[in-house]
C-alpha positions in Angstrom: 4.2 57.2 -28.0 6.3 59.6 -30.2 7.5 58.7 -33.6 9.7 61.0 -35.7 11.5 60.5 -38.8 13.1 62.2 -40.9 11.7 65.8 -39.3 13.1 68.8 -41.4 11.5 72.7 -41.0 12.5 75.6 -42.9 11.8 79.0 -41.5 12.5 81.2 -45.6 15.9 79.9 -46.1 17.0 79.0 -43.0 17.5 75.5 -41.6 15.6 75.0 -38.1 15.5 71.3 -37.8 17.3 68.8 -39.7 16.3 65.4 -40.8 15.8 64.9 -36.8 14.7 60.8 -36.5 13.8 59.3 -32.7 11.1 57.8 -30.5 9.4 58.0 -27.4 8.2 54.7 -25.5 5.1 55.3 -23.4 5.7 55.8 -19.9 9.2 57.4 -20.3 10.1 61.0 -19.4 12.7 62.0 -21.9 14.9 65.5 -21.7 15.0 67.2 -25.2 18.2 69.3 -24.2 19.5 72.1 -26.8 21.5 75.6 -26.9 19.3 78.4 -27.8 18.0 78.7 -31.6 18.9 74.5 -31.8 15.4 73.8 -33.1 14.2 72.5 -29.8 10.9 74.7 -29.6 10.2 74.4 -33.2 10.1 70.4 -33.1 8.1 70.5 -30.0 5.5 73.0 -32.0 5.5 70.3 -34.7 4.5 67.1 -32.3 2.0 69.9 -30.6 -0.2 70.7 -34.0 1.5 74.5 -33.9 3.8 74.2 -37.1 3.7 71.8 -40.1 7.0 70.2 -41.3 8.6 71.2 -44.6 9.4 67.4 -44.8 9.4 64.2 -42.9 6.8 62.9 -40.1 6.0 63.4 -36.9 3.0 61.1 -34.6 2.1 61.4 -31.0 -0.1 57.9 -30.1 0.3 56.3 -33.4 -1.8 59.4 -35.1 0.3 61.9 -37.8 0.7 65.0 -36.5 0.2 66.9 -40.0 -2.6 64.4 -41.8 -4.5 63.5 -38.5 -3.4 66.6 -36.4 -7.2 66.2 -34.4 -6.6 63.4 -33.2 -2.5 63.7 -32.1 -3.6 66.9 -30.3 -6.3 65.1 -28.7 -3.4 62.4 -27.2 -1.2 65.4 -25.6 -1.2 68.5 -23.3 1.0 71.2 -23.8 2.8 73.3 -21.4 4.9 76.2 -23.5 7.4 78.5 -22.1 5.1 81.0 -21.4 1.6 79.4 -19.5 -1.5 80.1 -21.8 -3.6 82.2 -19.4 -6.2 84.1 -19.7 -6.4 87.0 -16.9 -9.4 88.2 -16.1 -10.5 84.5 -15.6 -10.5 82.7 -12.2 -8.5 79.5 -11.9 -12.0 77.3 -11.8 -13.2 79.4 -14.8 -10.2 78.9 -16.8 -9.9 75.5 -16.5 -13.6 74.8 -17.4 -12.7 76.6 -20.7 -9.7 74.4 -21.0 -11.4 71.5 -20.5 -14.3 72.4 -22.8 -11.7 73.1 -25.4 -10.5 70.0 -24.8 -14.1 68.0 -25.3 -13.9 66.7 -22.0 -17.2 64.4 -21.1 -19.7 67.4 -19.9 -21.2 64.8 -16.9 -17.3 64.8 -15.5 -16.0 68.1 -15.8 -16.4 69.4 -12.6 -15.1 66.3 -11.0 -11.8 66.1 -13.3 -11.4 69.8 -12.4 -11.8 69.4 -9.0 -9.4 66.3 -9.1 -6.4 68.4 -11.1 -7.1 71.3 -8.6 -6.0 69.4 -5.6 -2.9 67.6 -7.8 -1.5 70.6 -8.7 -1.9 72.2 -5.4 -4.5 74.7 -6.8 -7.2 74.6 -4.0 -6.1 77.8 -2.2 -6.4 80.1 -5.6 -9.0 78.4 -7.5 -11.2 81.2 -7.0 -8.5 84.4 -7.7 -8.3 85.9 -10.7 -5.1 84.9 -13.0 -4.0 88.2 -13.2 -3.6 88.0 -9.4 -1.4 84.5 -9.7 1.9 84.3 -8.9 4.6 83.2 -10.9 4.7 79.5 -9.3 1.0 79.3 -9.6 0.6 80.4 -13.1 3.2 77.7 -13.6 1.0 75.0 -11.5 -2.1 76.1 -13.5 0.0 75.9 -17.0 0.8 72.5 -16.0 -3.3 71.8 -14.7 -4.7 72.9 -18.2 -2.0 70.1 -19.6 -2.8 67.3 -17.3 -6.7 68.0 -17.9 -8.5 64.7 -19.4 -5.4 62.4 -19.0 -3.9 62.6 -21.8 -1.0 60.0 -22.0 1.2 62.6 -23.5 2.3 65.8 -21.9 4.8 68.4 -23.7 6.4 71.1 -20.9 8.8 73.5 -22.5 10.8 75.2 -19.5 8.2 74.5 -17.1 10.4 75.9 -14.2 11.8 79.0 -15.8 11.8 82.4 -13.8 10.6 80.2 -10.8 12.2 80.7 -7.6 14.1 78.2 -5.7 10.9 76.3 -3.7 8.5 76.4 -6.6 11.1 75.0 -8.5 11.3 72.1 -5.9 7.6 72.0 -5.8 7.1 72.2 -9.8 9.6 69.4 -9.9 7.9 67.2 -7.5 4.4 67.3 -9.2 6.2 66.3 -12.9 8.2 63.1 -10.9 4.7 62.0 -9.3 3.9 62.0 -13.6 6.2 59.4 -14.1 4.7 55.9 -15.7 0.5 57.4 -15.9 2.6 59.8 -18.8 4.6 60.1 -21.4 6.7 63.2 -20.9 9.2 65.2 -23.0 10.9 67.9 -21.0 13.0 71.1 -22.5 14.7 72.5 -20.0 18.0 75.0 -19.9 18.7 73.4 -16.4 20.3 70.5 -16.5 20.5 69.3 -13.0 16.7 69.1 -13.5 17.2 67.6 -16.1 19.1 64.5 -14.7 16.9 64.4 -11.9 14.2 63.9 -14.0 14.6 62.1 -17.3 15.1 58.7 -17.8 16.9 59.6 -21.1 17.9 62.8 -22.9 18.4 63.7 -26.6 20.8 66.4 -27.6 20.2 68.8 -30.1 22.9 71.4 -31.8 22.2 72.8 -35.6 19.0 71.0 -35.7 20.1 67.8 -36.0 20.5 65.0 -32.9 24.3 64.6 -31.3 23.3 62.3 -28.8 20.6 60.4 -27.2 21.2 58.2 -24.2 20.5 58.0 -20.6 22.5 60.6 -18.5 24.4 58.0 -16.7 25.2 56.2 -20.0 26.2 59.9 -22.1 28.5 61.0 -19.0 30.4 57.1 -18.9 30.4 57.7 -22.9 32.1 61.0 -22.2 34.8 60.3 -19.9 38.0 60.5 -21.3 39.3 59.0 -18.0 38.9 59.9 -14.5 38.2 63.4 -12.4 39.7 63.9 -8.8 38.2 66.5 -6.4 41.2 67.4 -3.7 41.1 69.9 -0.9 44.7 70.8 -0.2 46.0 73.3 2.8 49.1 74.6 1.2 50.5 77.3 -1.2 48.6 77.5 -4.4 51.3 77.5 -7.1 53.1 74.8 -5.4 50.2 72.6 -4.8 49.0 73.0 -8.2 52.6 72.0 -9.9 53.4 69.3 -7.7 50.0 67.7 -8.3 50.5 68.3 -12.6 54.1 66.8 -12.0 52.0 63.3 -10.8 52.6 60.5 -14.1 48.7 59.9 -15.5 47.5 63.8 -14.9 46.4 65.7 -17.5 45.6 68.9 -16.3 45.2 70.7 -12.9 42.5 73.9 -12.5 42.6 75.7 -9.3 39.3 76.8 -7.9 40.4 78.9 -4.8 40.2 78.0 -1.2 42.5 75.1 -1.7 40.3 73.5 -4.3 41.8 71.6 -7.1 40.2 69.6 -9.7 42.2 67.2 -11.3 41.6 65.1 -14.9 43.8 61.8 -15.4 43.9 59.3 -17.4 42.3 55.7 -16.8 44.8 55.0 -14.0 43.6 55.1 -10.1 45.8 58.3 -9.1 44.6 58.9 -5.7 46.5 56.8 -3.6 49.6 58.8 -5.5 48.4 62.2 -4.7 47.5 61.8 -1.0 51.1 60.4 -0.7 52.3 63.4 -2.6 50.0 65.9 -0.5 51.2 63.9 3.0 55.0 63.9 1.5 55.1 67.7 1.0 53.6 68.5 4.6 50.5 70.0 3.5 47.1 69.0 5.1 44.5 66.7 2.7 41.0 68.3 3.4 39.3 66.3 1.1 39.9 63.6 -1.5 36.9 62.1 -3.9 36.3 61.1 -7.4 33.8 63.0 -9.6 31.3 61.9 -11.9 31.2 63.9 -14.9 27.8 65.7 -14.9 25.4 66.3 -18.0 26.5 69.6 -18.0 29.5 68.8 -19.1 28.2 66.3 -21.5 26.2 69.0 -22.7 29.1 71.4 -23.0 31.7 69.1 -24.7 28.9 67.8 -27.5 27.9 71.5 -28.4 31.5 72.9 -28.1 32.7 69.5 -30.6 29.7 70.2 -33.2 30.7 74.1 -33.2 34.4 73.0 -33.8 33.4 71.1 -36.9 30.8 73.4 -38.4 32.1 75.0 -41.2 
């Protein structure tokens, strides 16, 4: 569905994007996951017609995104950061421009609209001005002008920011009941969402790719052994040196309220440390291993590619 190789853009003399090479299968919804000014927006500007290249390719449904840029745009719908609205239009109005714009069959439109209404939970507002929307709802009608005519790409770029915690949920919900009728590539800044959502996610930092995997797969990869959750009733300073003085920890961070977190090496350490924790008297509260999450994927990929840029 996607196809990129060898994607470089210049903004003047600076380096946006850099030689950036991966693909998209149909049906997948990928995260494209970034710190701020990583090239993430420009390279989803370039797969939406906004922004040529300064060098390599780009297609969306086997058509060139520069040379046959007609017929790419014709394969997606976009959902930017900020919902293209228009505000003294009605919902119903809007939409009818949108899917005008988009060369919809005339003899269908007010059926499709209809039908994108009621999947995006519109039916309530499709008569109120936009100006009058919500946040959530300018967010749902963002997300109708994208799904407008099927197309079997779709392109959201922080599709839940400034939401509050339900519309979130509810945001969330309509791009999961996406998955397999679309292709979807997701930037987001929250990455629980993230791994919620996306089969796989592709790192950015610098404008180049640092990684590209399934969450699962990128936090196994990034385990440099094993992470222990404990909940210990006892006096901080001694709790926390007892449990560093265990053979196979690494470290030992205190998170208050008798909350430790403890990193180890590859060895099974907790039937040591409830011993330890029973041995000394205090009470166990809780004991658990911990996955590590994309965040901290995230974090350790971007803190390694700032280390060893020059």
């Amino acid at each position: 569905m996607i196809e990129v190789q060898d994607l470089t853009k210049f903004y003047g003399p600076t380096l946006a994007i850099d030689r950036l090479t991966f693909a998209v299968e149909p049906g997948e919804i990928v995260g494209f996951l970034g710190p701020n000014a990583a090239g993430k927006t420009t390279t989803l500007k370039i797969l939406a017609g906004f922004l040529a290249p300064t060098s390599g390719s780009a297609a969306v449904n086997g058509h060139d995104c520069l040379t046959a840029s007609l017929q790419a745009r014709a394969s997606l719908g976009y959902l930017p950061e900020t919902a293209p609205l228009y505000p003294d239009l009605t919902v119903t109005q809007f939409l009818r421009f949108a899917a005008r714009a988009k060369g919809v069959d005339p003899k269908a439109e007010s059926g499709e609209i209809d039908r994108i209404i009621e999947d995006c939970g519109l039916t309530e507002v499709r008569h109120t001005l936009n100006a009058s929307l919500s946040k959530g709802f300018r967010q749902r009608l963002g997300l109708a002008q994208a799904l407008l005519g099927s197309p079997p790409l779709l392109i959201l770029d922080e599709p839940t920011i400034g939401l509050d915690p339900s519309q979130i949920v509810e945001i969330r919900q309509l791009i999961k009941e996406l998955a397999g009728a679309h292709t979807v590539i997701l930037s987001s800044h929250i990455l629980p969402e993230v791994s919620m959502l996306c089969e796989r996610v592709i790192i950015i930092n610098h404008g180049r790719i640092v990684a590209s995997d399934t969450p699962q797969n990128l936090s196994r990869q990034m385990s440099r052994g094993s992470r222990i959750a404990l909940g210990v009733r006892g006096p901080e300073p001694e709790v926390a040196a007892a449990l560093q003085g265990v053979s196979g920890v690494r470290t030992v961070a205190a998170q208050g309220d008798g909350r430790y977190l403890v990193e180890a090496g590859d060895l099974e350490l907790r039937p040591l440390l409830a011993r330890l924790v029973v041995e000394k008297g205090w009470d166990l509260l809780e004991l658990k291993a911990q996955e590590f999450t994309l965040e901290d994927v995230f974090l350790n990929l971007v803190t390694e590619e700032e280390a060893d840029a020059p």
